[in-house]
C-alpha positions in Angstrom: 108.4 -8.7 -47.9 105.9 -10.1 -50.6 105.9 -8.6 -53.9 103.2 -7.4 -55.7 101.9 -9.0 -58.3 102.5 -6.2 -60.9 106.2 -6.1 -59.1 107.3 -8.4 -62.5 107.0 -5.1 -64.4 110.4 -4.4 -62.2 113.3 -6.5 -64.2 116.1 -7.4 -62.3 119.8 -5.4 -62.2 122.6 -7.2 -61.2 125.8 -4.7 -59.9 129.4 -6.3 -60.1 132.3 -4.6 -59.0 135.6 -6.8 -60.8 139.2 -5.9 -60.9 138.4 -5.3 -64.5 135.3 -4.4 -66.0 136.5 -5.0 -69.8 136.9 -8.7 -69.5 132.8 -8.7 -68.7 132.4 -7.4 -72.3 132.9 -10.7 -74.3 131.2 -13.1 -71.9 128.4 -11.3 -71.5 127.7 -10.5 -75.5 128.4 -14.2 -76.5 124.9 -14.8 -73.8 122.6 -12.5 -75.7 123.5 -9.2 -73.7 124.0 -6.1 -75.3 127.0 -3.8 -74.2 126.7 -0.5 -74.1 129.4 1.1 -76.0 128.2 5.1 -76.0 127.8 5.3 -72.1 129.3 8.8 -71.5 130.5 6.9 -67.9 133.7 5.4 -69.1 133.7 3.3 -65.7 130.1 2.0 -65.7 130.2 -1.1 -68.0 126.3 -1.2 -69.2 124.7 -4.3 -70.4 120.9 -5.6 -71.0 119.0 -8.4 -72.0 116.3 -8.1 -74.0 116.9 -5.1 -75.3 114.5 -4.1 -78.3 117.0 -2.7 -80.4 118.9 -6.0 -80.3 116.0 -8.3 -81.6 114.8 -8.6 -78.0 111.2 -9.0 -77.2 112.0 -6.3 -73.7 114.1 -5.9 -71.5 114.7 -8.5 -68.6 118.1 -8.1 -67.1 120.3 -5.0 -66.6 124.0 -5.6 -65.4 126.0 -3.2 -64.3 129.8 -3.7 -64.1 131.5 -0.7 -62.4 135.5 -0.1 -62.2 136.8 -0.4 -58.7 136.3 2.1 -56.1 133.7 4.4 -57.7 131.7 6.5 -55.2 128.3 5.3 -57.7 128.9 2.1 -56.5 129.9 2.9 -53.3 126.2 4.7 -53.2 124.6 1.7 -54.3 125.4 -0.6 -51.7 124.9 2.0 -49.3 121.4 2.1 -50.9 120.7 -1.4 -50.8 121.9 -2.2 -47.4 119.4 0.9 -46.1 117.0 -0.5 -47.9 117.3 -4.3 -46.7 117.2 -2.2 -42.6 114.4 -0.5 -43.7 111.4 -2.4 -45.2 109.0 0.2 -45.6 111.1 2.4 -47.7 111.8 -0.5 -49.7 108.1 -1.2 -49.8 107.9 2.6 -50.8 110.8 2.3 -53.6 109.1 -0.7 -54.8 106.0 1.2 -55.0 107.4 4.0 -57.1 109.1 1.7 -59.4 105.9 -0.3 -60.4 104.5 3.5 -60.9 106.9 4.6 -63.2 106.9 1.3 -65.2 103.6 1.7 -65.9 103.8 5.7 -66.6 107.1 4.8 -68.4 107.0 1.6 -70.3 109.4 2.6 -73.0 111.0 5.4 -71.7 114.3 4.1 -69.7 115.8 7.6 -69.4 112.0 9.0 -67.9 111.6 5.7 -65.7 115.3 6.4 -63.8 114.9 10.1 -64.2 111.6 9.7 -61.8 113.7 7.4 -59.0 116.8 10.1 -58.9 115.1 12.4 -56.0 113.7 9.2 -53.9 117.3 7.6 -54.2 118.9 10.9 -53.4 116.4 11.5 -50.6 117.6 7.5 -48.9 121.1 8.0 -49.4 120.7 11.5 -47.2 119.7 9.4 -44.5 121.6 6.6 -45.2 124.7 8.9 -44.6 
């Protein structure tokens, strides 16, 4: 599938699933990411690059570090792997997210708040 042009607006998320989440902490910090300590998902390790608050310039890189046998990350493969069977729903997911990084270009809670029902919607039939 060729990207769009405008698909750069997208940055890219990496998901890792280790046998423990808190040794990701260190590493990652000491290479410019920025760990999110206040996530109220004590098992969802947070980290970005770029982040504004942190003397970045934007963000470019989300990783997400889950604990072991989550059902969110559980979802997320399930997500993917539709996704990677289905190429014009990704073409459609795609779509939305350039959409809501343009609508949203600050606004991290609004931007993920507007994928939620298309997500939920793929993971219905995913099931």
């Amino acid at each position: 599938m060729k990207l769009p042009d405008d698909a750069a607006a997208i940055h890219d998320s990496i998901q890792l699933v280790p046998y423990d989440a808190a040794e990701f902490i260190e590493p990652l910090e000491s290479i410019g990411y920025s760990y999110w300590r206040g996530n109220p998902k004590p098992w969802h390790f947070y980290f970005v690059k770029g982040l504004p608050l942190a003397g970045g310039t934007g963000r470019t890189h989300h990783v997400h570090v889950y604990e072991k046998n989550r059902d969110e990350f559980r979802d997320k493969i399930l997500f993917r792997n539709y996704l990677m069977k289905n190429l014009e729903v990704a073409q459609q997911y795609l779509q939305l997210k350039i959409e809501l990084a343009r609508k949203f270009p600050s606004d991290r809670e609004a931007y993920t708040n507007g994928k939620a029902e298309f997500v939920s919607k793929v993971l219905q039939r995913a099931r």
